[in-house]
C-alpha positions in Angstrom: 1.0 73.9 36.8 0.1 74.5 33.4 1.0 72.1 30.8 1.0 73.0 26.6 0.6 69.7 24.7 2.0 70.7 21.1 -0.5 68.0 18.9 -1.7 69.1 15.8 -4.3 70.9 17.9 -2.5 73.2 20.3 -3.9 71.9 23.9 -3.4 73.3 27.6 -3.8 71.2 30.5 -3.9 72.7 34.1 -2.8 70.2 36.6 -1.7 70.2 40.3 1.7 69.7 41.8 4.6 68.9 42.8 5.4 66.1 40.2 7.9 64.9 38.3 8.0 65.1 34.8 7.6 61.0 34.3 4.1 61.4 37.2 2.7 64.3 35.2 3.0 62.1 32.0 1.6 59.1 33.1 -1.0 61.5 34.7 -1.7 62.7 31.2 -1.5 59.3 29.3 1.2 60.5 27.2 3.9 57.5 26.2 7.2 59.3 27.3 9.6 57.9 24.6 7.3 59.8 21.9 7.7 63.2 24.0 10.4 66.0 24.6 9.1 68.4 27.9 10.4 71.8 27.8 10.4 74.3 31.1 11.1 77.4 28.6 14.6 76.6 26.7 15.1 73.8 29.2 14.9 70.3 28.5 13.7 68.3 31.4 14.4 64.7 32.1 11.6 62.0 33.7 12.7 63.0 37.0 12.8 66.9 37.1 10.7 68.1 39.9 7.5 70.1 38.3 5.6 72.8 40.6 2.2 74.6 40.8 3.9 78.2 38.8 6.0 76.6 36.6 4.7 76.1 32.8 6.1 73.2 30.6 5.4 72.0 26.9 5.2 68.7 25.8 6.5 68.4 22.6 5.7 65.2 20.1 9.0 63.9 19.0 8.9 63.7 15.3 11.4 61.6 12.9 12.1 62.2 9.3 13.1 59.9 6.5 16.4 60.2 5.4 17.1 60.8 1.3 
């Protein structure tokens, strides 16, 4: 599968599956409360099944101050 990691440097990972979304995290190191993953305008949850063809972001969840 390929994965996009959306960091400040635009990143893509190519990694082998099935998975879930929580095994291809920990596969990559990434802390999943910090992280949204996106299979094109669908969110996916830590236990959505990931494949060889399918293509998913991982997007760095970002919180803003408040006035």
């Amino acid at each position: 599968m390929k994965v996009v990691l959306r960091t400040p440097q635009k990143e893509t990972r190519q990694l082998e599956g099935p998975l879930t979304v929580a095994e291809m995290l920990e596969e990559l190191g990434i802390d999943p409360e910090g992280v949204i993953v996106a299979r094109g305008s669908e969110l996916l949850t830590p236990d959505a099944r990931l494949g060889d063809a399918d293509e998913v972001e991982v997007i760095q969840a970002i919180s803003g101050g408040g006035a």
